[in-house]
Predicted model as a PDB file, atoms N, CA, C, CB and O in Angstrom, pLDDT in the B-factor column:
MODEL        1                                                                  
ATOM      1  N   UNK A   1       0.840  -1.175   0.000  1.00 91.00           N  
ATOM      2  CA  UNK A   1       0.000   0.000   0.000  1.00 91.00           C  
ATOM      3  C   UNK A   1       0.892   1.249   0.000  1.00 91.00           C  
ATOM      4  CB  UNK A   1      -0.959  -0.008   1.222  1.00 91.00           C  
ATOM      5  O   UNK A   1       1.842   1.408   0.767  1.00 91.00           O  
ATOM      6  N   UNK A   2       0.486   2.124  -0.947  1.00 95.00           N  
ATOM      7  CA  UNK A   2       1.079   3.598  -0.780  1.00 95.00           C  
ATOM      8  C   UNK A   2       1.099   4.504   0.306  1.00 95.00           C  
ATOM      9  CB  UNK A   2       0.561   4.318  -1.569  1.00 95.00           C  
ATOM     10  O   UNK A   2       0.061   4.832   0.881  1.00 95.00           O  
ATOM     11  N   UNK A   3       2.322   4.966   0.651  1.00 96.00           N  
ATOM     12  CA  UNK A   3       1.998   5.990   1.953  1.00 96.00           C  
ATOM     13  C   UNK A   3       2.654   7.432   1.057  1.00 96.00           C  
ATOM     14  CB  UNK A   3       3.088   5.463   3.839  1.00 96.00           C  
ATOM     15  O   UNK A   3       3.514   7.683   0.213  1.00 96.00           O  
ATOM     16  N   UNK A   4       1.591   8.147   1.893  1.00 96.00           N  
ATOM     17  CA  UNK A   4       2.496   9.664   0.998  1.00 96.00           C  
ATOM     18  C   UNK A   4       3.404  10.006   1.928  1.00 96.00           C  
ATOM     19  CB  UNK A   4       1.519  11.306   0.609  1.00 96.00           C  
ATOM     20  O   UNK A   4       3.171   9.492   3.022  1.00 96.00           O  
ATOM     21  N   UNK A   5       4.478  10.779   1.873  1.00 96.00           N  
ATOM     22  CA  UNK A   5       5.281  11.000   2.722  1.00 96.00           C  
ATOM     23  C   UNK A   5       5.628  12.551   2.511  1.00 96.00           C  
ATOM     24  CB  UNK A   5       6.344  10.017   2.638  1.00 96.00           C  
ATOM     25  O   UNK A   5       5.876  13.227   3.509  1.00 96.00           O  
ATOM     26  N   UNK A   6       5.654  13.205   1.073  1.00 94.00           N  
ATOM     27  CA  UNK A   6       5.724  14.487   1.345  1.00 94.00           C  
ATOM     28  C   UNK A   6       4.307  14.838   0.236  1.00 94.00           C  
ATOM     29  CB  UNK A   6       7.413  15.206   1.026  1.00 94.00           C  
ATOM     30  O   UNK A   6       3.811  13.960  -0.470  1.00 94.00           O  
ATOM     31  N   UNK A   7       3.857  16.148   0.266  1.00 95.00           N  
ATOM     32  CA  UNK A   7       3.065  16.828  -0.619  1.00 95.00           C  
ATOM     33  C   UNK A   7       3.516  18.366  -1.165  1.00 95.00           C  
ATOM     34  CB  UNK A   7       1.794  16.868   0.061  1.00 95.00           C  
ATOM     35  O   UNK A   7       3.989  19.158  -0.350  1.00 95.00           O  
ATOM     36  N   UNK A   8       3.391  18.647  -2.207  1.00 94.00           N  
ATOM     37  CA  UNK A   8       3.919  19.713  -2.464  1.00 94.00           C  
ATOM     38  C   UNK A   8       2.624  20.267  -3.579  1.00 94.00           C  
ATOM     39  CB  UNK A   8       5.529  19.483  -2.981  1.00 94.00           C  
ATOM     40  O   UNK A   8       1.728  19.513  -3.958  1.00 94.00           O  
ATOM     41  N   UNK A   9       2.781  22.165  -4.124  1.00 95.00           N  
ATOM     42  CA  UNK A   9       2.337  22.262  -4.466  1.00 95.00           C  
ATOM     43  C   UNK A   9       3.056  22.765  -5.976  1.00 95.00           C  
ATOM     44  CB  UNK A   9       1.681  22.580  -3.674  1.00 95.00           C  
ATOM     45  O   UNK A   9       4.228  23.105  -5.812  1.00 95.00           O  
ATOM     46  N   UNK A  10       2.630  22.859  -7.230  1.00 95.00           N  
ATOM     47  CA  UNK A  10       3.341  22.789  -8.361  1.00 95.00           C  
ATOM     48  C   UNK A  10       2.805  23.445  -9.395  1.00 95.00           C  
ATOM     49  CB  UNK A  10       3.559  21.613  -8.694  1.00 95.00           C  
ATOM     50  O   UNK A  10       1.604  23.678  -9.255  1.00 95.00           O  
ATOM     51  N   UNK A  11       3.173  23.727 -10.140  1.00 95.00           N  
ATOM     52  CA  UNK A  11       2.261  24.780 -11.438  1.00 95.00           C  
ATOM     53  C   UNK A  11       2.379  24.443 -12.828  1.00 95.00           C  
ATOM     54  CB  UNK A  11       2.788  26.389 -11.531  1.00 95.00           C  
ATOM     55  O   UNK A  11       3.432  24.625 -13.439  1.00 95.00           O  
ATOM     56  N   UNK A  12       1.010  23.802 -13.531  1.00 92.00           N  
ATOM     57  CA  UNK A  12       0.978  23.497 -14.444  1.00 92.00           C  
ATOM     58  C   UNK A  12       1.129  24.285 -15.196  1.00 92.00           C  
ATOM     59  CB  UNK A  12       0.326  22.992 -14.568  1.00 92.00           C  
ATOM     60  O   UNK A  12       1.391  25.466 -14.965  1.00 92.00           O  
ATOM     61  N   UNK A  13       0.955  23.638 -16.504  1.00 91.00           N  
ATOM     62  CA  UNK A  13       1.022  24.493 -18.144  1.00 91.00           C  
ATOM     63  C   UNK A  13      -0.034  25.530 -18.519  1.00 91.00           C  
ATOM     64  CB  UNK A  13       0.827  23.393 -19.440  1.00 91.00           C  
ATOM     65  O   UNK A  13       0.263  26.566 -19.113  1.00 91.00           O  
ATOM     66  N   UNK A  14      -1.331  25.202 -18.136  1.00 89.00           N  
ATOM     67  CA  UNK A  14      -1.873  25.972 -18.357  1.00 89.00           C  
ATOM     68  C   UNK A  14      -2.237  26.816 -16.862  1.00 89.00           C  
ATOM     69  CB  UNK A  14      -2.764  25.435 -19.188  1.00 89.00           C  
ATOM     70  O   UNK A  14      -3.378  27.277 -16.829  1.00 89.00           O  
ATOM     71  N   UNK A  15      -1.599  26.993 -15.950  1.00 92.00           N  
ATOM     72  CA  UNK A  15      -1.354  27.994 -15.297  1.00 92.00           C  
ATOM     73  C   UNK A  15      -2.035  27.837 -14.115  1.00 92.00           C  
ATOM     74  CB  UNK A  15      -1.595  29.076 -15.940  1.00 92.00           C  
ATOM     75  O   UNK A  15      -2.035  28.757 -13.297  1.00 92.00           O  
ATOM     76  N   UNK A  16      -3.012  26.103 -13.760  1.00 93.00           N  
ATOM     77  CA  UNK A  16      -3.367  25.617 -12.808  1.00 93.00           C  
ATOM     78  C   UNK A  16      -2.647  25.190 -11.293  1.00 93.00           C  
ATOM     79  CB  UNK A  16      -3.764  24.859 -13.379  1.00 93.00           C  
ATOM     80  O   UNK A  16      -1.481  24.797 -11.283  1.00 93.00           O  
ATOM     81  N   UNK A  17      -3.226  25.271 -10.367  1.00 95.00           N  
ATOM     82  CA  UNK A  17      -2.350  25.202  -9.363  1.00 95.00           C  
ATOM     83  C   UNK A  17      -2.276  23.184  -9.183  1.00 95.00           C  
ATOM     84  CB  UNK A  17      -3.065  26.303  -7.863  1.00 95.00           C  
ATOM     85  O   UNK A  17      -3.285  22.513  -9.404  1.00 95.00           O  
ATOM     86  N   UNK A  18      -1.285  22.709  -8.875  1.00 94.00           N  
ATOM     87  CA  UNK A  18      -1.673  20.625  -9.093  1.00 94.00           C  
ATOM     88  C   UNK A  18      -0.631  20.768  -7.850  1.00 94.00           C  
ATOM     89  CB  UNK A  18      -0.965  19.216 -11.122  1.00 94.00           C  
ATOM     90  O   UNK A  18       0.419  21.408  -7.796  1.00 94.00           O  
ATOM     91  N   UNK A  19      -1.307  19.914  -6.813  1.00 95.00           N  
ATOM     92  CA  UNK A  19      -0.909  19.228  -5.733  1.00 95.00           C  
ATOM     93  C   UNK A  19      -0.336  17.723  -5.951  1.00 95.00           C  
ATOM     94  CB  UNK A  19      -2.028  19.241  -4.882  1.00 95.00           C  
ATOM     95  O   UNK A  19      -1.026  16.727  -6.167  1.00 95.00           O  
ATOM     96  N   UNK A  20       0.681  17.764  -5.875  1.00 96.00           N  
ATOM     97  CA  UNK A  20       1.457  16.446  -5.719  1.00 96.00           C  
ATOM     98  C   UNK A  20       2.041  15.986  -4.690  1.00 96.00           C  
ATOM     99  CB  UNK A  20       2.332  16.359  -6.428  1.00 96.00           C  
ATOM    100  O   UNK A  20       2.340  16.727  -3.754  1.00 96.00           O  
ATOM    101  N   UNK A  21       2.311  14.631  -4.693  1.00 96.00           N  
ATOM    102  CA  UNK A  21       2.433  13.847  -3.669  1.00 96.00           C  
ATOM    103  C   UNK A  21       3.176  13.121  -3.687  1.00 96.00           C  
ATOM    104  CB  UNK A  21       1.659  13.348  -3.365  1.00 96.00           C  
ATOM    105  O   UNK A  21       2.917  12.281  -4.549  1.00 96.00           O  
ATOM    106  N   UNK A  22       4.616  12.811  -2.854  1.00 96.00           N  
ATOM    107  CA  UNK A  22       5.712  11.685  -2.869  1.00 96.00           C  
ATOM    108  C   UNK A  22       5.179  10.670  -2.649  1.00 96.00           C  
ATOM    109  CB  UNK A  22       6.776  11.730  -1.998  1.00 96.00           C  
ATOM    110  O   UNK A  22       4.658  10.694  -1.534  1.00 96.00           O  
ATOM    111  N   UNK A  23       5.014   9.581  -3.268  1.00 97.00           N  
ATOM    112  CA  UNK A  23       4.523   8.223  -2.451  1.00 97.00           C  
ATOM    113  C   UNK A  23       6.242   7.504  -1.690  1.00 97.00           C  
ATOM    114  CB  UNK A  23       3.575   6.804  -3.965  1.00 97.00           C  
ATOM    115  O   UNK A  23       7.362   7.982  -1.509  1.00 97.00           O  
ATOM    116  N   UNK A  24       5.621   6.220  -1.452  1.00 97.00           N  
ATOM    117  CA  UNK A  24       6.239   4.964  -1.226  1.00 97.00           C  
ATOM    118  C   UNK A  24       5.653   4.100  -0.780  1.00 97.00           C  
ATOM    119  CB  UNK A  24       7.119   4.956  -0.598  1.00 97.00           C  
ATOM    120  O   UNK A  24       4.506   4.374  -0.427  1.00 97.00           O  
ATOM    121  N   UNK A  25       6.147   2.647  -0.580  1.00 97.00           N  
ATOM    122  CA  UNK A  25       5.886   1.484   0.023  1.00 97.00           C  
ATOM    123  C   UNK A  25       6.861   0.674  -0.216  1.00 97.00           C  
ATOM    124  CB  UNK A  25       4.764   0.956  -0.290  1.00 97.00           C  
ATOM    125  O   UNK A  25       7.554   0.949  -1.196  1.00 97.00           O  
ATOM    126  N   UNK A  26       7.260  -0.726   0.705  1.00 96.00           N  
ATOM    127  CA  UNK A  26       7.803  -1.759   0.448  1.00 96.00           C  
ATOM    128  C   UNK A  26       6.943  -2.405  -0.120  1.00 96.00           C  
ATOM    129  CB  UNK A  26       8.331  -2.306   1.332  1.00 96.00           C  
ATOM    130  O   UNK A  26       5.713  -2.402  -0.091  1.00 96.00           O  
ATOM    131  N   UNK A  27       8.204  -3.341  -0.998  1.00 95.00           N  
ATOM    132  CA  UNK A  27       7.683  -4.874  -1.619  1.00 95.00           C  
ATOM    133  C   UNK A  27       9.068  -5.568  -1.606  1.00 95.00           C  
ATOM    134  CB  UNK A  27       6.900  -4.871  -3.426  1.00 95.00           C  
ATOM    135  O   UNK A  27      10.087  -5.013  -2.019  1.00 95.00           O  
ATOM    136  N   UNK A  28       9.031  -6.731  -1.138  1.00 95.00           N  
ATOM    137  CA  UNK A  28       9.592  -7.736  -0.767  1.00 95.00           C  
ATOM    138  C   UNK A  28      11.176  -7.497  -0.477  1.00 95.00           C  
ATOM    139  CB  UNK A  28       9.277  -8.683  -1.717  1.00 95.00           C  
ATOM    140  O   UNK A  28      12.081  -8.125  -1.026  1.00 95.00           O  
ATOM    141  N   UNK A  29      11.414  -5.946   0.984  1.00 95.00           N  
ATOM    142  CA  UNK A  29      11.832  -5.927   1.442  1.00 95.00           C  
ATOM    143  C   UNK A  29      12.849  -4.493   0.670  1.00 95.00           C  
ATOM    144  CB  UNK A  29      11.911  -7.150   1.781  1.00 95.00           C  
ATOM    145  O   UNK A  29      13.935  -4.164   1.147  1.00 95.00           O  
ATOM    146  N   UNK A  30      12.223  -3.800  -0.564  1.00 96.00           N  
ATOM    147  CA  UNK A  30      12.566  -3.089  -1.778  1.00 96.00           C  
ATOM    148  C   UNK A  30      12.103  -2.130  -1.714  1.00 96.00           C  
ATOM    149  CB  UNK A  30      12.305  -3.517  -2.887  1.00 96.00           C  
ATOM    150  O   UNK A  30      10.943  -2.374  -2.048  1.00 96.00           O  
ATOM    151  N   UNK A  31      12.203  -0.506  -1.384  1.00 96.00           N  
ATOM    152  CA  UNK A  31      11.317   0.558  -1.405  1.00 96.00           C  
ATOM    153  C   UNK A  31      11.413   1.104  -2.759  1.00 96.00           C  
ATOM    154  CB  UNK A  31      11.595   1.567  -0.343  1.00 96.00           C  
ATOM    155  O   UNK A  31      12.430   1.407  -3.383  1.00 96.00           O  
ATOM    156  N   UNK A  32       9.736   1.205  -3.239  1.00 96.00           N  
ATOM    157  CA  UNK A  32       9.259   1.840  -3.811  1.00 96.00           C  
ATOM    158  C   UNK A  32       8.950   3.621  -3.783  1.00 96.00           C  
ATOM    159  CB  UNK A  32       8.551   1.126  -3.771  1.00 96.00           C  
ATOM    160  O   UNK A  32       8.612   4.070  -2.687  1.00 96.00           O  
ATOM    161  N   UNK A  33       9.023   4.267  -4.553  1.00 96.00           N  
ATOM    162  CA  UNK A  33       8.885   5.385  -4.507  1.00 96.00           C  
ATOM    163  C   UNK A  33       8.448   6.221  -6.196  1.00 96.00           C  
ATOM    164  CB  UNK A  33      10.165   5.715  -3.785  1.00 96.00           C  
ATOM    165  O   UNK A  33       9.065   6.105  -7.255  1.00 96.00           O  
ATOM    166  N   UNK A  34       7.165   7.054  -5.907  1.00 96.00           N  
ATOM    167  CA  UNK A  34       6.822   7.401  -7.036  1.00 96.00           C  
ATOM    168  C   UNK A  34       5.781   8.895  -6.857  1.00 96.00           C  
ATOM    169  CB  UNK A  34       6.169   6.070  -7.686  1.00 96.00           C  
ATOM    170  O   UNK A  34       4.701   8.861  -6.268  1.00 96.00           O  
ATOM    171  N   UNK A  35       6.251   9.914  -7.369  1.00 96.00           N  
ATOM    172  CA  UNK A  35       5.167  11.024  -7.967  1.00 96.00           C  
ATOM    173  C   UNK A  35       3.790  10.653  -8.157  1.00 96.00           C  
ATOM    174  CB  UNK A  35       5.548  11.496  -9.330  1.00 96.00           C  
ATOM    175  O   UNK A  35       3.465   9.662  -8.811  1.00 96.00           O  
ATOM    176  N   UNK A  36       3.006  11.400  -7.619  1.00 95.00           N  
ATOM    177  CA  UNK A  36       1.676  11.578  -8.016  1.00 95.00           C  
ATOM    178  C   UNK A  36       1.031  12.713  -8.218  1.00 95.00           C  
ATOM    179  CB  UNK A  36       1.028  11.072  -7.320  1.00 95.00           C  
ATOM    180  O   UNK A  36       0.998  13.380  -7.184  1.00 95.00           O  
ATOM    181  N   UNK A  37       0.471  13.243  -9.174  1.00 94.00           N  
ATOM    182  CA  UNK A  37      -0.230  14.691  -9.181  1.00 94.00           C  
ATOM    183  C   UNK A  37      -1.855  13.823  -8.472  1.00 94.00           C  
ATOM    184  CB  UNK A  37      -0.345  15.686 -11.293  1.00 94.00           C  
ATOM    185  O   UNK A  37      -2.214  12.650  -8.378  1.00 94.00           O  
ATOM    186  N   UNK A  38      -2.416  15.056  -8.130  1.00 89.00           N  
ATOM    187  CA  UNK A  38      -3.589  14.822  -7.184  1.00 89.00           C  
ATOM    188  C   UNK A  38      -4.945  14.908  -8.482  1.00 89.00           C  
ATOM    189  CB  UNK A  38      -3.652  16.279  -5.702  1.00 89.00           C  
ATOM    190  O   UNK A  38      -5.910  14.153  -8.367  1.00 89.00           O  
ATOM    191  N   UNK A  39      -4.861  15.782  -9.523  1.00 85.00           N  
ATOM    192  CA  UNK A  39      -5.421  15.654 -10.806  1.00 85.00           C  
ATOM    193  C   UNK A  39      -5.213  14.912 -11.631  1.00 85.00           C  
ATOM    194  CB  UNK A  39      -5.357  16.408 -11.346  1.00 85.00           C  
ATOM    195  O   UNK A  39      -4.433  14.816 -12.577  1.00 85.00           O  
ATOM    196  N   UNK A  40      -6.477  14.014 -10.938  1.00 80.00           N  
ATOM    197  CA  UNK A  40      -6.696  12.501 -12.067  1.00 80.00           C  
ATOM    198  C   UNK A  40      -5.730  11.183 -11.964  1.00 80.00           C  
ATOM    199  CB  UNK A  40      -6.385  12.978 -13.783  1.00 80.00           C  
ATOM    200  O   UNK A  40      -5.757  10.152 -12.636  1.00 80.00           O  
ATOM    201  N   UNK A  41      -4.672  11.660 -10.649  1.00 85.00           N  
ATOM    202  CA  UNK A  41      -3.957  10.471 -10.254  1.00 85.00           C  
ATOM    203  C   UNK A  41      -3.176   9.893 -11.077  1.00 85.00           C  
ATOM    204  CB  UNK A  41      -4.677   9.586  -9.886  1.00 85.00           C  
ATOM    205  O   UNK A  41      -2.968   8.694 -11.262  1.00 85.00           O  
ATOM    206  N   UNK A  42      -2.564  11.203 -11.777  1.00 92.00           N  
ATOM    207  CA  UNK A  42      -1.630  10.719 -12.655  1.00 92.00           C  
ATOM    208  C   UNK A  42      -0.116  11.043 -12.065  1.00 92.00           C  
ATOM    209  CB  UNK A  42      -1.918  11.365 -14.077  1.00 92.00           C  
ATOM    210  O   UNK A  42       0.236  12.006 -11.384  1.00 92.00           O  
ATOM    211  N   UNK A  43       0.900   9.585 -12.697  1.00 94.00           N  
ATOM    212  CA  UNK A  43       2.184   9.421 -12.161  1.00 94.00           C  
ATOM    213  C   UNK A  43       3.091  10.261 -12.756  1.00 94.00           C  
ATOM    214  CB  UNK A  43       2.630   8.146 -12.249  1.00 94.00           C  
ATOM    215  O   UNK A  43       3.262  10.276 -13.975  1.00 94.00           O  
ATOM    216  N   UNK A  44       3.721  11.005 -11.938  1.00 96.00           N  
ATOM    217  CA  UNK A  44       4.779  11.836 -12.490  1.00 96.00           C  
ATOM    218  C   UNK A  44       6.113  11.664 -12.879  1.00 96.00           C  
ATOM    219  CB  UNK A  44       4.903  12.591 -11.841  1.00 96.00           C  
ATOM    220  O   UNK A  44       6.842  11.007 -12.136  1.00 96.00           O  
ATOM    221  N   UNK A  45       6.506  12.083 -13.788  1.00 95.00           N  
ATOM    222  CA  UNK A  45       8.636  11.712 -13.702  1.00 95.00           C  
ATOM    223  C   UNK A  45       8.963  12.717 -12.804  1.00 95.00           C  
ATOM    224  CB  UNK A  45       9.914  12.055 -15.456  1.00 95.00           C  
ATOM    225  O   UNK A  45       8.126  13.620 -12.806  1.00 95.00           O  
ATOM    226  N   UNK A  46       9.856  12.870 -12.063  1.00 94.00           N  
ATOM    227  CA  UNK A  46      10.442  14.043 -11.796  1.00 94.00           C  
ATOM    228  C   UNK A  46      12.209  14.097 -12.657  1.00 94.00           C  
ATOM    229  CB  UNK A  46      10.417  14.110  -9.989  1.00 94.00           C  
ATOM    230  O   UNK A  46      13.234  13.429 -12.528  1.00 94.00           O  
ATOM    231  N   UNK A  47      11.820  15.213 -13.483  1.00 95.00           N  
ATOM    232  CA  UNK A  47      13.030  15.548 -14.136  1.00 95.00           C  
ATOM    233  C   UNK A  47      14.503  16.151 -13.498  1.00 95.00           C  
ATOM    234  CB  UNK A  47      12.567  16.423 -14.988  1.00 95.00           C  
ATOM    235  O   UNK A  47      14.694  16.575 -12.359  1.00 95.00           O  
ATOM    236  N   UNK A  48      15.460  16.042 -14.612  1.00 94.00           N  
ATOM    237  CA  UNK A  48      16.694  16.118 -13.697  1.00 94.00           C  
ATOM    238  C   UNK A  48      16.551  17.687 -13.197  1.00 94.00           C  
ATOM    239  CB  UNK A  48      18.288  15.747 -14.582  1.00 94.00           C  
ATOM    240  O   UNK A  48      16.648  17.984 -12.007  1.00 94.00           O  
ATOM    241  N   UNK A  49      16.385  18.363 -13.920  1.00 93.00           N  
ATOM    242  CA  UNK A  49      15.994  20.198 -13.355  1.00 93.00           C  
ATOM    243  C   UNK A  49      14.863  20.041 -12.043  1.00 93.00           C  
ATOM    244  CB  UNK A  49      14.928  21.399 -14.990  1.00 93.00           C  
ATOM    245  O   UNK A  49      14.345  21.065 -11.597  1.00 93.00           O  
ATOM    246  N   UNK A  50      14.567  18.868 -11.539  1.00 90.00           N  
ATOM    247  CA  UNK A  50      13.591  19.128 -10.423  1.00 90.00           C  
ATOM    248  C   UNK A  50      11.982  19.325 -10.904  1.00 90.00           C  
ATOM    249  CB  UNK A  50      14.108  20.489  -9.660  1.00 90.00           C  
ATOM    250  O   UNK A  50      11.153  18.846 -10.129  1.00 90.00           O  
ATOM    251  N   UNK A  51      11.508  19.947 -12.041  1.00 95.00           N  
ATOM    252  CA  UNK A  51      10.497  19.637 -12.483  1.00 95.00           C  
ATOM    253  C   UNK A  51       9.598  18.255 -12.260  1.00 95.00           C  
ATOM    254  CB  UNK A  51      10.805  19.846 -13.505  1.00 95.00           C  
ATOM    255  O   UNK A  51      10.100  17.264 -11.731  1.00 95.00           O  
ATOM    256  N   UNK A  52       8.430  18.285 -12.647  1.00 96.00           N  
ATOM    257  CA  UNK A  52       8.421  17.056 -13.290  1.00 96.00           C  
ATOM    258  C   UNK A  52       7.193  17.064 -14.781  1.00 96.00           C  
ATOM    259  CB  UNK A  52       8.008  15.902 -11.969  1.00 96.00           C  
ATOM    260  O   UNK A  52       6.661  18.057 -15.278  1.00 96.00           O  
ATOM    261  N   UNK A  53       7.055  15.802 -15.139  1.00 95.00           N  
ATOM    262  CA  UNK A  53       6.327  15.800 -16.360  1.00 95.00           C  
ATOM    263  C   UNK A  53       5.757  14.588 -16.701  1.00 95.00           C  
ATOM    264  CB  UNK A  53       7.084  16.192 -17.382  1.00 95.00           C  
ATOM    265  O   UNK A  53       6.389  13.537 -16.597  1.00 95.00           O  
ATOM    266  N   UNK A  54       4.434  14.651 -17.164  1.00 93.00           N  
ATOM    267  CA  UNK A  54       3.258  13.688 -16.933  1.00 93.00           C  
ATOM    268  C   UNK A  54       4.005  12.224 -17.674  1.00 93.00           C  
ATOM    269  CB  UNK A  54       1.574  14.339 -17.823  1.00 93.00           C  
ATOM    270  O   UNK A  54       4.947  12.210 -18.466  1.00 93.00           O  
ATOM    271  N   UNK A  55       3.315  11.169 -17.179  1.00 91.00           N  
ATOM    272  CA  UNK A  55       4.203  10.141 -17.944  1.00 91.00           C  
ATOM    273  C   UNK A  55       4.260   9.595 -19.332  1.00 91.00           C  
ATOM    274  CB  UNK A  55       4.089   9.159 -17.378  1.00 91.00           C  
ATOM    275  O   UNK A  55       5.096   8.839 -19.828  1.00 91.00           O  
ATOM    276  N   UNK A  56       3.143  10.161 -19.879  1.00 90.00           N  
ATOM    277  CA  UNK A  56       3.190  10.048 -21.447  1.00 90.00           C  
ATOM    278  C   UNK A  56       3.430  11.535 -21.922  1.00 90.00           C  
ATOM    279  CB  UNK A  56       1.696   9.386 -22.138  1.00 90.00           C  
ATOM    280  O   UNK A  56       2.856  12.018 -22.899  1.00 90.00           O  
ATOM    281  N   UNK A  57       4.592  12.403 -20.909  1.00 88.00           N  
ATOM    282  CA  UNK A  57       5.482  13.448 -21.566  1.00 88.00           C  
ATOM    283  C   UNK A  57       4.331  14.903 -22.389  1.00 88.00           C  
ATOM    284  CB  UNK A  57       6.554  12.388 -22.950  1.00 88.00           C  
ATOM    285  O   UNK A  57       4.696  15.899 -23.014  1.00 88.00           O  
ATOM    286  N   UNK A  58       2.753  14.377 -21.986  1.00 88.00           N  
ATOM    287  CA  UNK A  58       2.422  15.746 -22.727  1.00 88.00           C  
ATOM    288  C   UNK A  58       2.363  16.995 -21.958  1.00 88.00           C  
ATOM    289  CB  UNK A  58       1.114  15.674 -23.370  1.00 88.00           C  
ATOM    290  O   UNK A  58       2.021  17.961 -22.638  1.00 88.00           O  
ATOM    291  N   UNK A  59       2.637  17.263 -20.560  1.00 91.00           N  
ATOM    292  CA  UNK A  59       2.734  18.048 -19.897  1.00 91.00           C  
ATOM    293  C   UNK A  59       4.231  18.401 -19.077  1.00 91.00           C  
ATOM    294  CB  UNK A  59       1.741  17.771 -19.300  1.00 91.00           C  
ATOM    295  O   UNK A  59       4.959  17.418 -18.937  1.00 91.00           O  
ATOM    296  N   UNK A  60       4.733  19.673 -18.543  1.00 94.00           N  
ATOM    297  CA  UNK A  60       5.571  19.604 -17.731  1.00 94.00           C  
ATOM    298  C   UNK A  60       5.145  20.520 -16.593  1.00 94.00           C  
ATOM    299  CB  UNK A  60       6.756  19.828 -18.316  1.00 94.00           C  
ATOM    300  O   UNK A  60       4.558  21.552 -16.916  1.00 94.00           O  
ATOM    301  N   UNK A  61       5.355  20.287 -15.350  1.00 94.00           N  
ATOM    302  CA  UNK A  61       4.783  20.895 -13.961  1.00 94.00           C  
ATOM    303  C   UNK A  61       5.682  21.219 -13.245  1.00 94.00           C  
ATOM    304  CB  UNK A  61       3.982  20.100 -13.134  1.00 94.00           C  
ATOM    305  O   UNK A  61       6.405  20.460 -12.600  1.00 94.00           O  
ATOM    306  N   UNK A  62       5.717  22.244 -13.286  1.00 95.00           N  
ATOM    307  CA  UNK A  62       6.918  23.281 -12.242  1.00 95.00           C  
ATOM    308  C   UNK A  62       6.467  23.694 -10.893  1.00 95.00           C  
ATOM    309  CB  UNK A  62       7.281  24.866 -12.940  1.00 95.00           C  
ATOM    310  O   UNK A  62       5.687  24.516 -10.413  1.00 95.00           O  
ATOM    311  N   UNK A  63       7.442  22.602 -10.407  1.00 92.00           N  
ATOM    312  CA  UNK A  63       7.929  23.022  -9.117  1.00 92.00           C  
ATOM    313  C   UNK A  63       7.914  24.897  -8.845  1.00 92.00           C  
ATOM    314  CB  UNK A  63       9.555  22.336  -9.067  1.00 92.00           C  
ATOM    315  O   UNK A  63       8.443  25.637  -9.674  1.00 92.00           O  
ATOM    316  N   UNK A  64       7.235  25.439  -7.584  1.00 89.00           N  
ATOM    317  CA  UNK A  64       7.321  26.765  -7.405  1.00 89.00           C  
ATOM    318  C   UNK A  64       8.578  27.006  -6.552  1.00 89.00           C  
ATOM    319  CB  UNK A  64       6.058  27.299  -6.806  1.00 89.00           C  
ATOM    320  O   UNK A  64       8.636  26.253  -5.580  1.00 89.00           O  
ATOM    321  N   UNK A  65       9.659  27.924  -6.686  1.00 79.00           N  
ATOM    322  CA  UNK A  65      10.937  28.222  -5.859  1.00 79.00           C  
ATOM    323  C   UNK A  65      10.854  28.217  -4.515  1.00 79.00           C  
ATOM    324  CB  UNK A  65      11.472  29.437  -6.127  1.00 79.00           C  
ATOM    325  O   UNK A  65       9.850  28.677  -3.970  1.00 79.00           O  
ATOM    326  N   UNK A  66      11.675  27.807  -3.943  1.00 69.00           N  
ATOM    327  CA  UNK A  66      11.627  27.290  -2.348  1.00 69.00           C  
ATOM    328  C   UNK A  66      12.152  28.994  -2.204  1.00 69.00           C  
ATOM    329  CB  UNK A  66      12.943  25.583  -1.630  1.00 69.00           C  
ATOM    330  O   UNK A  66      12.374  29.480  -1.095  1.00 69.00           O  
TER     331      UNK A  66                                                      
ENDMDL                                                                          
END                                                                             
């Protein structure tokens, strides 16, 4: 089962505000870890610039400056 562990907030393309979410969980002793935007529960990459971008690449979602 997924646990979120951090949430952040991020700024889409078209200028929407998207809440995302660090997951994780073990499996067979192996941590898992994966992006989630909160719109439509879709899995994120997070890119090497810290971004990230939807997983069939048609969007990119920027991280707002710490």
């Amino acid at each position: 089962m997924w646990e979120d562990i951090e949430a952040i907030e991020c700024l889409g393309e078209r200028g929407e505000i998207i809440d995302v979410t660090k997951q994780t969980r073990m499996i067979d002793g192996q941590r898992q870890q994966r992006w989630l935007s909160r719109r439509g529960n879709e899995i994120l990459i997070e890119r090497s610039d810290g971004h990230f971008e939807t997983e069939n690449g048609e969007e990119i979602i920027a991280r707002f400056p710490d």
